[in-house]
C-alpha positions in Angstrom: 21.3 -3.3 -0.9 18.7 -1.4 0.2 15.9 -2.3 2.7 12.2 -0.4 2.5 10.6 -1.3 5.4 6.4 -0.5 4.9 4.6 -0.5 8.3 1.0 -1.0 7.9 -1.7 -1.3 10.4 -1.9 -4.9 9.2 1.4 -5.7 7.9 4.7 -4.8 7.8 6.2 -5.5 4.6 10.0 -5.6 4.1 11.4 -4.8 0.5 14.7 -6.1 -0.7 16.5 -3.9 -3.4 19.7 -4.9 -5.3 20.9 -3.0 -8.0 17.8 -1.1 -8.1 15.5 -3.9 -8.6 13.5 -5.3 -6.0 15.0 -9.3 -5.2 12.5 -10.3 -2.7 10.0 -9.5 0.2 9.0 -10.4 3.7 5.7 -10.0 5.0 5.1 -10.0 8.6 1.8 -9.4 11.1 2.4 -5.5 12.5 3.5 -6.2 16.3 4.2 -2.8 18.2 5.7 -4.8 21.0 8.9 -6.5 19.2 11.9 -4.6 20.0 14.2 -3.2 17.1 16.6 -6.4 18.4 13.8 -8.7 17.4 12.9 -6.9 14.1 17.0 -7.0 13.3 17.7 -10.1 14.1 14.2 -11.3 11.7 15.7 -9.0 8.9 19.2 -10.9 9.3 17.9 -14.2 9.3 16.0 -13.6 6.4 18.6 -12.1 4.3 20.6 -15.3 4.9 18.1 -17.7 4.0 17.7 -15.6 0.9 21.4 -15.2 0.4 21.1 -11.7 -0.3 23.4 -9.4 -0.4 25.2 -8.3 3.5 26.4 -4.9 2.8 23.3 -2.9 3.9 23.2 1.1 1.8 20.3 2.2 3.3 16.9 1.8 4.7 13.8 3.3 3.6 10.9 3.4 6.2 7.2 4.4 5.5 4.7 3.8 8.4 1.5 5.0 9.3 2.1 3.8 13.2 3.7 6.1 14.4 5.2 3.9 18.2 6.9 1.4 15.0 9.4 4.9 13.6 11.6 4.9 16.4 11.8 1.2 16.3 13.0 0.6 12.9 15.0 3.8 13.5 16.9 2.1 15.6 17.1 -1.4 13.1 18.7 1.2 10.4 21.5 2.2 13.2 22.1 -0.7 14.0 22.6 -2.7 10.5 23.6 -0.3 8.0 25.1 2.7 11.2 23.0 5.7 9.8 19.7 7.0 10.0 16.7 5.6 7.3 15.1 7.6 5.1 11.7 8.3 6.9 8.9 9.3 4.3 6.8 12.3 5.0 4.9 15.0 2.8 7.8 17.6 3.2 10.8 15.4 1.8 11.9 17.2 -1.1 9.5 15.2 -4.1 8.5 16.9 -7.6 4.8 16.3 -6.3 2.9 19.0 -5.2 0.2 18.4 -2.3 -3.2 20.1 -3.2 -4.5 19.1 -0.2 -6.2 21.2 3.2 -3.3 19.2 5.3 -0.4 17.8 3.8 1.2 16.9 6.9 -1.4 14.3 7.4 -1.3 12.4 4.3 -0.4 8.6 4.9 2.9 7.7 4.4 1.8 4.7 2.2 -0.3 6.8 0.0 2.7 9.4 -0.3 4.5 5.8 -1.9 1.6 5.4 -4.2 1.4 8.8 -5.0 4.9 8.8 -6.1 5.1 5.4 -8.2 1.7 5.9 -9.9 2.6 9.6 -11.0 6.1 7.8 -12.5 4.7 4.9 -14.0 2.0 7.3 -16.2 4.2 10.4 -15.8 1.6 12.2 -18.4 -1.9 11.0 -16.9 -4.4 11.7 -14.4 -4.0 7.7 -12.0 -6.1 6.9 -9.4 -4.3 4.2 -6.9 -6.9 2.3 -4.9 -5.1 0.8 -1.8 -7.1 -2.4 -0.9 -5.7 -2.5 2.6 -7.4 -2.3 6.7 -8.8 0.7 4.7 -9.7 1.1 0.6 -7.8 4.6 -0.1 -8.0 6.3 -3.6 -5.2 8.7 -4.3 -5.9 10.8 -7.7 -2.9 12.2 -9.3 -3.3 14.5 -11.8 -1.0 14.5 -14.6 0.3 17.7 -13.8 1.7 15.4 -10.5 -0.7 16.8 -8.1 -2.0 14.8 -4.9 -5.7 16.2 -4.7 -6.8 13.9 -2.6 -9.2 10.6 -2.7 -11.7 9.1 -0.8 -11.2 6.5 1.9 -13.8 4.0 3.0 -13.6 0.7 4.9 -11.3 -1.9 3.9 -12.3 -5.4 2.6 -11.1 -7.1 5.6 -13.0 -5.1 7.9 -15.8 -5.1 6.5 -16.1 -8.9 6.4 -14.9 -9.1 10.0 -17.5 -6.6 10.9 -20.3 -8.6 9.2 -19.5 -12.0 10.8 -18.9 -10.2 14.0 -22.8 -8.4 13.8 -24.6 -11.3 12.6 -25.4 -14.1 14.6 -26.1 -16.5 11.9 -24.0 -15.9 9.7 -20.6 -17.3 9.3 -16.9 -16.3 8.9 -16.0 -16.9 5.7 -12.8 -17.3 2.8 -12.4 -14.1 1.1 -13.0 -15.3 -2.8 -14.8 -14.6 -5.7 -18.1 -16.4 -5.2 -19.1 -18.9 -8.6 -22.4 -17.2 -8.8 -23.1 -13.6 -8.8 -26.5 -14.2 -7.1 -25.1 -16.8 -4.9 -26.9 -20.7 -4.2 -25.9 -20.9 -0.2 -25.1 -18.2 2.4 -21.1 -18.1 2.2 -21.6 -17.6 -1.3 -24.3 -14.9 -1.0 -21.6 -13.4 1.1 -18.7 -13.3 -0.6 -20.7 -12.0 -3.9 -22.4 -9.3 -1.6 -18.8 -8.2 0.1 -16.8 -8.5 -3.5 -18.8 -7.5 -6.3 -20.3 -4.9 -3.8 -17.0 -3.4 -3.4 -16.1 -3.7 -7.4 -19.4 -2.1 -7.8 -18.1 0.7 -5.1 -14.8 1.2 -6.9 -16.2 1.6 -10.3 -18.5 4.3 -9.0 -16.4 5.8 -7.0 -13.7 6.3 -10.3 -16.6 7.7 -12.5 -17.3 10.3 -9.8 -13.4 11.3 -9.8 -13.3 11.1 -13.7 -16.5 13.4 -13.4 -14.6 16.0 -10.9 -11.9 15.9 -13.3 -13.3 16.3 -16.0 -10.7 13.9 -17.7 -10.4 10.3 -17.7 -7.5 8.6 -15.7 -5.7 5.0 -15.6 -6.7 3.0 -12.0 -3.9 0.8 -10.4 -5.4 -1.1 -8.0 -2.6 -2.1 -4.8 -2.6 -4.0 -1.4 -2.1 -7.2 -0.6 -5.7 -8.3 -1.7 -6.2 -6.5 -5.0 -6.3 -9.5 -7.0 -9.9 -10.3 -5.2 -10.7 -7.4 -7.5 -9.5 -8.7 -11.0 -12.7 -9.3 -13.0 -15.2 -7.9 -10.8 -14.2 -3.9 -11.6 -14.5 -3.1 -14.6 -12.5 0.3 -14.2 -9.5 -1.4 -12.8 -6.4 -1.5 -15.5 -3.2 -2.6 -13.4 -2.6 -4.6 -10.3 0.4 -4.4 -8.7 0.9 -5.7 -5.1 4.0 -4.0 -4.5 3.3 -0.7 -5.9 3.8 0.7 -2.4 7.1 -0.9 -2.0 8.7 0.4 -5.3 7.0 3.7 -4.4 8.8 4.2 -1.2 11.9 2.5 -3.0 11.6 5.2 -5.8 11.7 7.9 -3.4 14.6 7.0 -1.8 15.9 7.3 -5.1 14.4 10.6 -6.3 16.0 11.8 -2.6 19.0 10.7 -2.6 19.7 11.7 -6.3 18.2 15.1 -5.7 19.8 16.6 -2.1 
């Protein structure tokens, strides 16, 4: 089995890989002060609930906070007895970073990158990452990163609002049943989510525009779905894109040193 492990500033989320298909995930809140003890012993528990499999091949760790590498560093030693694969833009990938600073590309995009060039191997993508920030990664089918834009994530930006405002209130994160909205939570929600499908699909012209081509949009992160029928630009949804990604290149890696 092999474990990807995809640190967030949000979430960690745990991938579980037999046979090269991905058997189940775990999802936990990103705590920088567990020990790698306390991460372990939560992996092993959960792979005996699960009644996975016990022989451990690898890990796979992709992380965009930074104190939370040497942690699970030291889960990899400790459960499997080697180092994990630790992704970065300078492990050996057929992708080619057309980008100011490659060294500071997020991990997590790197794993979108990756799986959205090889699921439309012969297309410009665009991954939007609906995340603690909304990243768009454009691929071009020649598999070059170029870059995106990033902007403020969903989350945030509903925080942020609730926090700022005095009267009005925190709210649930769904599609409202009117666009113009009949009370405030509802005016909300439509302003937050069809504001940000409105921002995606504008957004993906521009690219298109740049490009001078058209491109397929994956949308990714754990709340994408809020997204389904509100862009219009939007084709695939896949919440675990960035899991297979960083799975894939473990793959791509180990096949290729």
């Amino acid at each position: 089995m092999v474990i990807t492990v995809d640190v967030g500033n949000t979430n960690i989320v745990f991938g579980f890989f037999e046979n090269h298909s991905l058997k189940e995930t775990l999802r936990l809140a990103t705590d920088s002060g567990r020990t790698s003890d306390e991460y372990r012993l939560i992996t092993s528990q959960f792979i005996n609930e699960e009644k996975l499999e016990r022989d451990i091949e690898a890990f796979a760790i992709s992380s965009v906070v930074p104190p939370l590498v040497p942690v699970f560093r030291a889960v990899s030693r400790k459960m499997c007895k080697k180092d994990p694969l630790i992704v970065t833009s300078e492990l050996p990938m057929d992708i080619k970073f057309d980008v100011d600073e490659p060294r500071v590309v997020g991990a997590d995009r790197i794993c979108n990158i990756f799986e959205g060039s090889k699921t439309f191997p012969n297309e410009n993508v665009i991954v939007v990452d609906f995340g603690t920030a909304t990243t768009f990664s454009v691929i071009t089918k020649d598999r070059r990163f170029v870059g995106g834009p990033i902007t403020i994530g969903i989350l945030p930006a509903s925080t942020e609002l609730f926090r700022r405002t005095a009267q009005l209130p925190r709210i649930e994160l769904k599609q409202p049943k009117s666009f113009i909205g009949k009370n405030t939570v509802e005016e909300m929600q439509s302003g937050i989510i069809n504001g940000f499908g409105g921002m995606v699909d504008r957004i993906v012209e521009l690219i298109e525009t740049e490009l001078n081509e058209p491109a397929v949009v994956i949308a990714t992160g754990g709340i994408s779905h809020l997204m389904q029928g509100v862009s219009k630009r939007i084709t695939i949804y896949d919440q675990m894109l960035t899991t297979k990604g960083l799975f894939s290149i473990y793959e791509f890696v180990t096949n290729n040193i």
